[in-house]
C-alpha positions as CSV (number, residue, x, y, z in Angstrom):
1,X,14.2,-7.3,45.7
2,X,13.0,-3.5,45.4
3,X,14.8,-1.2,45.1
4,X,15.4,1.3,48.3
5,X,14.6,5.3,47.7
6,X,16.2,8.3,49.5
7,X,14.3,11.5,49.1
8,X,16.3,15.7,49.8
9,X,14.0,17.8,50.2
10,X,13.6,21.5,51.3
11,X,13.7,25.6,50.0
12,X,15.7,27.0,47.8
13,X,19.1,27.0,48.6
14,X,19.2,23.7,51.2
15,X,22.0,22.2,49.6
16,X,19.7,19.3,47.7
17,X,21.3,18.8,44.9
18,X,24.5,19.1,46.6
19,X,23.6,16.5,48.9
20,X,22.2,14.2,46.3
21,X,25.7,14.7,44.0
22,X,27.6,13.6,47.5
23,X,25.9,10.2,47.7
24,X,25.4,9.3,44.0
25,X,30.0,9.7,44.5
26,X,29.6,7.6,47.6
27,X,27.7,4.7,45.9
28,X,30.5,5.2,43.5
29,X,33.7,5.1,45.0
30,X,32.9,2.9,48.3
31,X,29.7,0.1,47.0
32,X,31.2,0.8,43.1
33,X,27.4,1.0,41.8
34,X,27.1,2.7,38.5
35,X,24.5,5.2,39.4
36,X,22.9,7.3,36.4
37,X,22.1,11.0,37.0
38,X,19.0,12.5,35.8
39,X,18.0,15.7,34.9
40,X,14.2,17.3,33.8
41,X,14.4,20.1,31.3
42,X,12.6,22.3,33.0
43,X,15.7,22.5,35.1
44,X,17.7,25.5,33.5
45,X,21.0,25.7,35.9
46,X,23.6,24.6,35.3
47,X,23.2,24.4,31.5
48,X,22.2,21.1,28.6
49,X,22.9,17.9,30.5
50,X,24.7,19.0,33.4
51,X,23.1,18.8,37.3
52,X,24.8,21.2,39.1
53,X,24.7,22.5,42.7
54,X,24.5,26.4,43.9
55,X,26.9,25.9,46.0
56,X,30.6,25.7,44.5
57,X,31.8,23.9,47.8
58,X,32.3,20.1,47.5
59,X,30.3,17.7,44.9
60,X,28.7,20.6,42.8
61,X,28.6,19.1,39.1
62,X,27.8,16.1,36.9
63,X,27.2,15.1,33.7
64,X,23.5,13.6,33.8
65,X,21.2,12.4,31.0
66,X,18.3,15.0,30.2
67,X,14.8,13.7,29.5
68,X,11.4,15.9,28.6
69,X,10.0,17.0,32.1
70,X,6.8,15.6,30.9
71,X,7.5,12.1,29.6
72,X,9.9,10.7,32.3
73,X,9.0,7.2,30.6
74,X,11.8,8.0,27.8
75,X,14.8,7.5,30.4
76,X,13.7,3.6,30.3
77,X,15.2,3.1,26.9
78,X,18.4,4.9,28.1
79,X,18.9,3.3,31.6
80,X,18.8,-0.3,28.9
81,X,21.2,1.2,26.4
82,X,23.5,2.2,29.3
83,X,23.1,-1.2,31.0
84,X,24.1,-2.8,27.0
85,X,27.0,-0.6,27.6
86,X,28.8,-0.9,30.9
87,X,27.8,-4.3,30.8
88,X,26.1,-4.4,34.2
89,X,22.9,-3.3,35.7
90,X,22.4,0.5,36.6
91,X,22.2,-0.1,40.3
92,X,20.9,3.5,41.1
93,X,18.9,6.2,39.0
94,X,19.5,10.1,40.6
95,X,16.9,12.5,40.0
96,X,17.5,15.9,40.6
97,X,14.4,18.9,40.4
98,X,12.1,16.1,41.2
99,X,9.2,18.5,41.3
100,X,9.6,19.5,37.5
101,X,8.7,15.6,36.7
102,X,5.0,14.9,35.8
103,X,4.3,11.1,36.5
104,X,6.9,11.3,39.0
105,X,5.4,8.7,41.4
106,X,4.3,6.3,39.3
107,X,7.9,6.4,37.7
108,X,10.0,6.4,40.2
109,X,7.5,3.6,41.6
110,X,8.2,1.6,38.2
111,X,12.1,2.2,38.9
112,X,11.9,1.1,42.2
113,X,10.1,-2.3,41.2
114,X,12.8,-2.7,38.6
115,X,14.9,-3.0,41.7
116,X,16.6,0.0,41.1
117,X,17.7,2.3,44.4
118,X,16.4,5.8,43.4
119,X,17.4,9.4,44.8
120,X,15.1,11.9,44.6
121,X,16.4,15.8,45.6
122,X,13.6,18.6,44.6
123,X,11.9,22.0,46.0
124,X,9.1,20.5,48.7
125,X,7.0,23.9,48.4
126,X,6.7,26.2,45.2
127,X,7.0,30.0,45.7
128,X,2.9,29.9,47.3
129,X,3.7,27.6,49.8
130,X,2.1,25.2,48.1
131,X,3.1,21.6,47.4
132,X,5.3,21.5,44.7
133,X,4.6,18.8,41.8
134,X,4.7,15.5,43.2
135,X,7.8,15.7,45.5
136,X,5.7,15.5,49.1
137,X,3.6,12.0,47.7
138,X,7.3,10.2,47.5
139,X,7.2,10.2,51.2
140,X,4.4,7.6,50.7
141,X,7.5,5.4,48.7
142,X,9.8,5.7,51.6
143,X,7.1,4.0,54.1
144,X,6.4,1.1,51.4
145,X,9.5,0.4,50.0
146,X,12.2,1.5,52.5
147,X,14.7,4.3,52.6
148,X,15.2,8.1,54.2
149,X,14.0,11.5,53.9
150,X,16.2,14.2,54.9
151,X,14.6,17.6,55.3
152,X,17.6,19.6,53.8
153,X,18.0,22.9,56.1
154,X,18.3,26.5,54.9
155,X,18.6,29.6,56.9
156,X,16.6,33.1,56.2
157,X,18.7,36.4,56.4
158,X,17.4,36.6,60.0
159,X,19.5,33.4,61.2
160,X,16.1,31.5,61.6
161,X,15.0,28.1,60.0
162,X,13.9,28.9,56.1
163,X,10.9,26.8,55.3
164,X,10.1,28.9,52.0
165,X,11.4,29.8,48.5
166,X,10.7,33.6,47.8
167,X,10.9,34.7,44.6
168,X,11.8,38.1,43.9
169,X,11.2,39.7,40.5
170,X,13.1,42.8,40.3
171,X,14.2,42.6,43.9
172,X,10.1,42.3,45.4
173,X,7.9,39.6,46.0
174,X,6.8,37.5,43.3
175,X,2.5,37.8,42.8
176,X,0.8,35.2,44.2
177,X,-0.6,34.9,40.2
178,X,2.8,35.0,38.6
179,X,3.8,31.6,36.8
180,X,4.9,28.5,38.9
181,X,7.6,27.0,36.4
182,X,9.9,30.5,34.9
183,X,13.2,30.4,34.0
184,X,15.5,32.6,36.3
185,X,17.2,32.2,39.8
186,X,15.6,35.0,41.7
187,X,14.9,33.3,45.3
188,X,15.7,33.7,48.7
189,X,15.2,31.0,51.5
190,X,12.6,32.8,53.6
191,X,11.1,32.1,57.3
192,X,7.5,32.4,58.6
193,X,8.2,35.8,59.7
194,X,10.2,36.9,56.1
195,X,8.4,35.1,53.5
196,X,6.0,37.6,51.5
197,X,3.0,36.4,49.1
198,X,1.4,39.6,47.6
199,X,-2.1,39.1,46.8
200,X,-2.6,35.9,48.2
201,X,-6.6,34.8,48.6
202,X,-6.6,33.2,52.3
């Protein structure tokens, strides 16, 4: 049978990968699946092969297996060499910074047909407000294949519901034409009321 996949989604500082590193120990200790973490380069916390949560309260870091964040396809010859290893099948394959992932779909697709259960935990919007990668076309995998999606929650300064990353670059609002993708950890969760775009064009 397919595999089932549960997507964490949500600003910055929701809590995804924290929530993601709480389940993959869950799978773990109570259904004892071997479940092997996975981590884009374009991810730059929490340093060479390590997933890590912002937030130092409860499941906040792992060892995962880094792969190029634009040829996902090489994590197929690990997932068989770690399989040769344990002796077993990998029962479930953790993503974390989903949206970094080009081919992230059709991947997690394949993994899902190779009857792998797959968690996904990534940034729904970038810092426009704008889909981010291919994190929002996953919930198309839920409906097909079976599974959850749990809108992680994050609260602006304001005490109100944060549905936006802002990124700040020297302590202002990122330009609507800086980069998508730079290195740094310069974001507030923002509401509708907080969240500033400077020179967007509608």
């Amino acid at each position: 049978m397919p595999g089932k996949i549960e997507l964490m989604m949500g600003p910055m500082r929701s809590n995804k990968t924290a929530e993601m590193l709480r389940r993959c120990e869950m799978r773990r200790q109570y259904a004892g699946q071997y479940v092997m973490v996975l981590k884009p380069s374009d991810d730059t916390k929490g340093g060479p092969g390590v997933v890590e949560s912002r937030n130092p309260n409860g499941h906040s870091k792992c060892k995962a297996y880094e792969f190029k964040s634009n040829d996902p396809w090489e994590v197929l010859r690990a997932i068989a060499v770690r399989e040769q290893e344990i002796g077993k099948r990998v029962e479930c394959v953790a993503i974390d910074e989903g949206q970094f992932v080009d081919g992230l779909f059709l991947f997690t697709k394949y993994l899902l047909d190779a009857n792998h259960d797959v968690l996904v935990a990534g940034l729904d919007l970038d810092f426009r407000a704008m889909p981010f990668g291919e994190m929002l076309n996953l919930t198309w995998l839920v409906n097909a294949y079976g599974g959850s999606i749990t809108q992680c929650m994050a609260y602006c300064s304001c005490g109100a519901r944060a549905l936006y990353s802002q990124r700040l670059i020297e302590g202002k609002p990122a330009p609507y034409d800086s980069p998508i993708k730079v290195p740094g950890d310069s974001y507030e969760p923002r509401c509708a009321e907080h969240f500033v775009l400077p020179g967007r064009l509608h």
